[in-house]
N, C-alpha and C positions, 0 to 999 in steps of 0.2 A: 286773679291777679294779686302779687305781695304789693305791700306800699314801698316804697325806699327803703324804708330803715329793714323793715319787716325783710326784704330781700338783699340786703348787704348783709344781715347777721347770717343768713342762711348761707352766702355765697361763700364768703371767709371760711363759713365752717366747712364747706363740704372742701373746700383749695386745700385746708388745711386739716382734715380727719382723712380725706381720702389721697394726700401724698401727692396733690397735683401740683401745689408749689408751695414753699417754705418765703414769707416776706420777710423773715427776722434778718437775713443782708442788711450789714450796716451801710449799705448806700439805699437810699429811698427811692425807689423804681424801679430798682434793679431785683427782682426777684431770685432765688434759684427755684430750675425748674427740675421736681421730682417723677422719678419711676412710671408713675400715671398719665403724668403731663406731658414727656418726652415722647412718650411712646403712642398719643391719642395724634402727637404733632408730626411722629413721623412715618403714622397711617396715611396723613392727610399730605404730607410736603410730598411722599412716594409717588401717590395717586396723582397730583398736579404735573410733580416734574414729570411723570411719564404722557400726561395728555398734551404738556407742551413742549414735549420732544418727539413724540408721533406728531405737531403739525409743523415742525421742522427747524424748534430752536434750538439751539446750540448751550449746554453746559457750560459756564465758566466763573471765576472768582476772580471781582478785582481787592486792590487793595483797600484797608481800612480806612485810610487817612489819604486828603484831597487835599492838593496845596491852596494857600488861600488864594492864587491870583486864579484858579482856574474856578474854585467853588464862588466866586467874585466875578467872573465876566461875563454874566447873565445878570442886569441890574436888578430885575424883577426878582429872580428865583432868589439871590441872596436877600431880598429884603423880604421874602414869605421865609427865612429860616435863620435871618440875625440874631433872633433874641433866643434862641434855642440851639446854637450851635455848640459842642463839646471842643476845643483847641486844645493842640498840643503845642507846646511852647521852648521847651528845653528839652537835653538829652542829658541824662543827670544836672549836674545843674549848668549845664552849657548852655543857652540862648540858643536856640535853632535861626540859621538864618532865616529862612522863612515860616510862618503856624502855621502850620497842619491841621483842617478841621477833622473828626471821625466824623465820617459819612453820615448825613443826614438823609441824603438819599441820591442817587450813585449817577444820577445824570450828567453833572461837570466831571465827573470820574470817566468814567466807560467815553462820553463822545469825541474827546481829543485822540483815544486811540480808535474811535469807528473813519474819524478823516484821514487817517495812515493808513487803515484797513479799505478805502473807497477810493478808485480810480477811475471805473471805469463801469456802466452800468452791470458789464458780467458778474461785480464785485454786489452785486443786491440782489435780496434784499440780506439784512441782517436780522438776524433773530435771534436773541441772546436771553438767557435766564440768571440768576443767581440766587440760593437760599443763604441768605446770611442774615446778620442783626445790624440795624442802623441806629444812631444814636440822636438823641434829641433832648434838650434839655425842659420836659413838660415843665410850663410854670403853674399850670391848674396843678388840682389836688389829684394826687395820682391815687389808682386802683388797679389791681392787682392785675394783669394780662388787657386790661380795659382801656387805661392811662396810665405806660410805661414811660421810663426814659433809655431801653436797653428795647427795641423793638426787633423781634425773632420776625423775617418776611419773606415771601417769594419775592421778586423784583421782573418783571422782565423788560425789556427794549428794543427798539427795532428800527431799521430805515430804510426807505424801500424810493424807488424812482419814482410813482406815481403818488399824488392826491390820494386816487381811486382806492389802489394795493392799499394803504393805508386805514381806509374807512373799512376795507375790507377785515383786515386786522383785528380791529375794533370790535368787529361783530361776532367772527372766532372766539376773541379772546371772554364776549359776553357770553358766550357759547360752553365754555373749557370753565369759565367762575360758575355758573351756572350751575353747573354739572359738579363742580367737587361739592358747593354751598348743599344743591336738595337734593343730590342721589347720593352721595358720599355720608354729608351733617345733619339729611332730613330736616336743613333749615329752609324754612320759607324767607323768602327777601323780595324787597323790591328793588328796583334798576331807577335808580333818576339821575339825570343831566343837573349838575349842580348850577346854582346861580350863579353869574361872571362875577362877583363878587366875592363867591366861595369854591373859586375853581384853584386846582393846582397854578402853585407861583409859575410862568412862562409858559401854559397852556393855551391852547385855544378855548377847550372848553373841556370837562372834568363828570365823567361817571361814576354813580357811585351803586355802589351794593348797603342795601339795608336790612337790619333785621329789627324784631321787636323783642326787647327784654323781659322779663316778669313784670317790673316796677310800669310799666308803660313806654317807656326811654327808647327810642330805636340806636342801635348800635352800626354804626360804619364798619364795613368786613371787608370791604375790597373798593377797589379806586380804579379807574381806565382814565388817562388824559392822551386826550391831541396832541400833540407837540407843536404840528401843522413843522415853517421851516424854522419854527426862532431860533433853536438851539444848530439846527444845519447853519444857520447864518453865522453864528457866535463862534461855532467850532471849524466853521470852513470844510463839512462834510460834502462835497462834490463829487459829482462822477460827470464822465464824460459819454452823451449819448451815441447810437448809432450813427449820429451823423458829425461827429466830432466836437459838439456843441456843449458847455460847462452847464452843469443845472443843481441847484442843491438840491440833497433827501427831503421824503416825508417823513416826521418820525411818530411813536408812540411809545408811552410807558407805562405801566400796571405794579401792581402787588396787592393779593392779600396778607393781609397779618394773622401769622401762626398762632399766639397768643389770643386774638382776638376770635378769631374763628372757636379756637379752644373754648375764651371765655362763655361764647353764645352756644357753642353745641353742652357747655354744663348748664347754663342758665335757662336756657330755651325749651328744654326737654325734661328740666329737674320739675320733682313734686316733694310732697310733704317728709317723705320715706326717702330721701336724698336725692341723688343721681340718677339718671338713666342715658346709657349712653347709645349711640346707633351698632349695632352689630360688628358695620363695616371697621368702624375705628376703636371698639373697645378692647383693652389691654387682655383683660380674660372674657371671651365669648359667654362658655359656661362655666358654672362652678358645679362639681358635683359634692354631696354632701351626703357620709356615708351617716347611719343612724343604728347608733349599735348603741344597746339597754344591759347587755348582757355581754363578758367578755366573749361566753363560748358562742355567742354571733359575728365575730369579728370576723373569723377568719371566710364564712360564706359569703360573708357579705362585702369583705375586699376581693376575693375573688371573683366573683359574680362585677365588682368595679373593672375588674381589667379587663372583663370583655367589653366591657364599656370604652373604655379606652382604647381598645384595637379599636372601634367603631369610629369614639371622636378624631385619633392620628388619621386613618383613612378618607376622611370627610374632611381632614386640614382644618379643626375646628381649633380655636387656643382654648385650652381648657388649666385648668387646675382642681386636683381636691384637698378638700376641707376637712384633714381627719383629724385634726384637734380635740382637745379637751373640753369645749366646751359644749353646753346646751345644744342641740338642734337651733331651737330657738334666736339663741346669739346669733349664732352662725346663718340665718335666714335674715336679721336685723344690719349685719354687717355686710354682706355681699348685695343685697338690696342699698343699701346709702354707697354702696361703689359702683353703681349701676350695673352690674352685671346679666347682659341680656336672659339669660336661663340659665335657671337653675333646674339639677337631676338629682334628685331623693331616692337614695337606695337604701332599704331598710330590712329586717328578714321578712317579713310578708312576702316585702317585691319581691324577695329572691324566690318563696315560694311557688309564686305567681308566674317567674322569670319575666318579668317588665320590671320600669323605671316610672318615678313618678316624675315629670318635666311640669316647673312652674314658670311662669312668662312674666320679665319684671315689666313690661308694656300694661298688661292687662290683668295681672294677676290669674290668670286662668292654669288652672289646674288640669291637667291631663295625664292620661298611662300612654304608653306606646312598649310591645317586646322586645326585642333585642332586633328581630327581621326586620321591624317596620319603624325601627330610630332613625331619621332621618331629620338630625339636629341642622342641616344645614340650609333645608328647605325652613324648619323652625324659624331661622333664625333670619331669613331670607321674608318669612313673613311679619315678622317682628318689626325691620329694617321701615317694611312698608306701610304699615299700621301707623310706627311711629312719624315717619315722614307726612301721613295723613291728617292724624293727633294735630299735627306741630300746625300745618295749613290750614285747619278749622280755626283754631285759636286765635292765628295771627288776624283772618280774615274777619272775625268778630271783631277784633281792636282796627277796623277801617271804619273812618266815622267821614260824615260831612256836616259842615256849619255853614248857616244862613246867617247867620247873626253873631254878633260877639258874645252873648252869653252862651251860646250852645259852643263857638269856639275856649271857652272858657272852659267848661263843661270836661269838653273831650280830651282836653291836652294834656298829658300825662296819662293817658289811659289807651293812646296809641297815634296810629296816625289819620290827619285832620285834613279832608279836601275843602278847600273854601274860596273866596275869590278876595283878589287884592286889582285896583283901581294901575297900581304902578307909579303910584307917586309917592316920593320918598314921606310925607308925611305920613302916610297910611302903611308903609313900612316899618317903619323903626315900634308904634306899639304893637304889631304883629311878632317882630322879632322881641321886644321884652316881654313876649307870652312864650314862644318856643323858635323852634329854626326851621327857613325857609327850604326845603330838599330841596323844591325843584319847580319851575313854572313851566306850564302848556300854553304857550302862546296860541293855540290851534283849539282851545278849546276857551269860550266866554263863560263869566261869573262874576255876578257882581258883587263888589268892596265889601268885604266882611266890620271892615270899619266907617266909612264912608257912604256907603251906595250905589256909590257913582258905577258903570259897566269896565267889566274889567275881565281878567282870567285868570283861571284856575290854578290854585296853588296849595302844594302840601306840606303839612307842617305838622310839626314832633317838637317833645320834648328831647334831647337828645344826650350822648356823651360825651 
C-alpha cells in the first residue's frame, strides 16, 4: 500500500506520462481528456451501453440546461445540489428570462417529459440511458477524474407501475455494475446501502459501489437510488391501470462515472513499473518489439513480424509495433508504465528458431510460443483473469474489523473497517471525524466501538 502523498505523485505521473489526461485546462476540474483515456472510457461506456440495451433500455440525450423552476420543484433534490450548481444567466449580454442550470444530474430534466410520455399502464415501463457529462461545481479540492467539476457518466432512468418492477430493477441494474466493475475493470467492490443521511437528495434510499485505492481511500464508482413516487408525485407521472384507476410510477436512477471508473482501473491495478491495464479495455493489447543489432537483421526480422501480424488481425488483437530507434530496453521501460498487457520480442535468434518471445506485464513471465501455437488471445484472456484475481486478494486483505477504538484508529486509512456503533448521534459524529460511515446492517449486532453499549454493525473508510 502507497501513503497519500507517495500515491498522488505516482497517480499525476502516470495521467500525465502516459497521455490519459492533460489538467493544465485553464478551468480547474475540467480536465482534457487524451488518446489513452478516451479510449480506456469508450471500451468501458460500449460494454455498459450494450448490457443496458440488451435488458431493454432505450438510447437517448436530453438537453444540457434545466430551467430553474423545474431543477427547483423537488425541494429536497435542489437543496442536495444548491451550492454546486453551474447557471446560465444571459445570452450575450441579454438577461435570459429565466437561469438555466447545466445539468447536475438529469432527473428534473428527463421526468416532465416521462409524464407526457405516460398515459396509460401500456406506456410502462420506461427505460432510458444517457452518456453525457453533468456539471457540478466541486467545492472540495478537486483531483483529476477522482473530484471533477465536468463529470463524463452513464445515467440511466426508469418508471415502471409496480413497487415490485422497481426493486426488480435495482437488482438488474447491481447485476449489469457488477459485471462492467469485475469482468470488464477486474475491480473488486463492495455494494452498501448508504446511510439516510448520505443517500441521494429525493431518494428513498441510495446504493453504492466501492472500491479501495492504493493510499487505503475507498473510492465511490457507481450509485443505484430508489426514487420510490417522490419525483412521480412532483412531475405528475401517471398512468392509468386496467381498470381505469390513476396511480403514479415507481422510479429508479443509476450512473457510473467514466472518469472515475478510469481513475480506479489506473490506480487499482498500477505497481512500481506504472500502469497495468485489463486486457478488455487497454488501448494497445500488445506491443510487439522488433530487436535488431545489426542492419542486415532487419529485414528477417520485419518479415518474420508480419507473420505475426497476420496472426494478431486474425485473433482482433489491437496491437502496435515498436520499431523505433531506440534501446530494446527503453522501449520494454515505456510500454510497461503504459500498461500494455504483452509484449512480443522478435529478434534473429527467434527468427532462427521461428517463435516469439511473449512477456506478461501481470507477471512478468517470460515465455516462447511458434507461430502454430500463438494464441495471443487466450494469453491475454488469461492475463484478464490473473489480474482480476491479483486485484481481489488485495482488496480482501485491506478488510479489517475493530473492537475498540484504537484498533479502529489502527485500520482507517488502510482499508475498510467493520465495527459497531450504539446509534446514537453522540457515538456518531467521533466515528465520522475518523472516516465515513458506508453502510449499517441493522440484521447484524455489535457492539459501540465508542461506547459499549449493544449496537450494529457498521463500515467505515477513509474515503474521497
Amino acid at each position: 500500500m502507497m501513503d497519500e502523498e507517495g500515491f498522488s505523485e505516482w497517480y499525476h505521473r502516470m495521467l500525465d506520462e502516459n497521455q490519459v489526461v492533460d489538467i493544465r485546462f485553464p478551468v480547474k476540474g475540467m480536465p482534457v481528456y487524451r488518446g489513452a483515456g478516451v479510449k480506456i472510457i469508450k471500451y468501458m461506456r460500449d460494454y455498459l451501453e450494450n448490457l443496458l440495451e440488451e435488458d431493454g433500455h432505450e438510447p437517448t440525450y436530453f438537453p444540457v440546461v434545466i430551467p430553474e423552476d423545474l431543477l427547483a420543484a423537488e425541494a429536497e433534490h435542489i437543496a442536495g445540489f444548491e451550492d454546486e450548481v453551474y447557471w446560465v444567466t444571459h445570452s450575450g449580454i441579454t438577461p435570459l428570462e429565466r437561469r438555466m442550470a447545466l445539468r447536475p444530474t438529469s432527473e428534473t430534466c428527463m421526468y416532465p417529459m416521462f409524464a407526457l410520455w405516460t398515459r396509460t399502464h401500456t406506456d410502462l415501463p420506461i427505460k432510458i440511458h444517457q452518456s453525457v457529462c453533468v456539471y457540478r461545481y466541486e467545492t472540495k479540492h478537486t483531483r483529476p477524474l477522482i473530484r471533477s467539476r465536468e463529470i463524463m457518466w452513464n445515467e440511466g432512468h426508469t418508471a415502471f407501475a409496480t413497487r415490485e418492477e422497481a426493486l426488480e430493477n435495482i437488482e438488474t441494474i447491481k447485476k449489469i455494475y457488477t459485471k462492467l466493475m469485475t469482468e470488464l475493470l477486474c475491480l473488486p467492490i463492495e455494494i452498501n446501502q448508504r446511510p439516510d443521511w448520505d443517500k441521494f437528495p429525493g431518494a428513498e434510499y441510495t446504493i453504492a459501489f466501492e472500491t479501495l485505492m492504493p493510499d487505503g481511500k475507498t473510492l465511490q464508482i457507481g450509485t443505484i437510488h430508489n426514487l420510490g413516487q417522490h419525483f412521480s408525485k412532483v412531475f405528475n407521472i401517471q398512468y392509468e391501470d386496467a381498470n381505469g384507476e390513476k396511480k403514479l410510477a415507481w422510479q429508479t436512477s443509476y450512473g457510473p462515472g467514466f472518469g472515475r471508473l478510469l481513475a480506479a482501473t489506473i490506480s487499482v491495478h498500477g505497481d512500481e513499473k506504472g500502469m497495468r491495464l485489463p486486457p478488455a479495455v487497454a488501448p494497445t493489447q500488445t506491443v510487439i518489439v522488433p530487436i535488431v543489432f545489426k542492419e542486415t537483421d532487419r529485414e528477417n526480422v520485419m518479415s518474420f513480424i508480419g507473420k505475426v501480424e497476420e496472426i494478431l488481425k486474425s485473433q482482433r488483437i489491437r496491437y502496435t509495433i515498436d520499431a523505433g530507434d531506440e534501446r530494446p530496453g527503453a522501449k520494454y521501460y515505456k510500454w510497461e508504465q503504459r500498461g500494455v498487457p504483452l509484449r512480443i520480442e522478435v529478434g534473429p535468434k527467434d527468427v532462427e528458431k521461428k517463435h516469439v518471445m511473449l512477456v506478461r506485464r501481470d507477471t512478468g513471465e517470460k515465455t516462447t510460443a511458434t507461430l502454430e501455437n500463438l494464441d495471443v488471445g487466450k494469453m491475454l484472456s488469461d492475463i484478464q483473469k490473473n489480474m482480476r484475481e491479483q486485484a481481489k486478494k488485495k482488496f480482501e486483505e485491506r478488510t479489517y474489523t475493530a473492537k475498540d477504538e484504537k484498533n479502529l484508529d489502527k485500520h482507517l486509512g488502510e482499508g475498510i473497517v467493520a465495527t459497531g456503533w450504539c446509534m446514537e448521534d453522540q457515538c456518531a459524529k467521533p466515528i465520522e471525524s475518523k472516516g465515513t460511515i458506508l453502510s449499517i446492517n441493522r440484521d447484524k449486532k455489535a457492539k459501540c466501538v465508542i461506547c459499549g453499549a449493544e449496537g450494529v454493525e457498521i463500515k467505515v473508510a477513509k474515503t474521497y
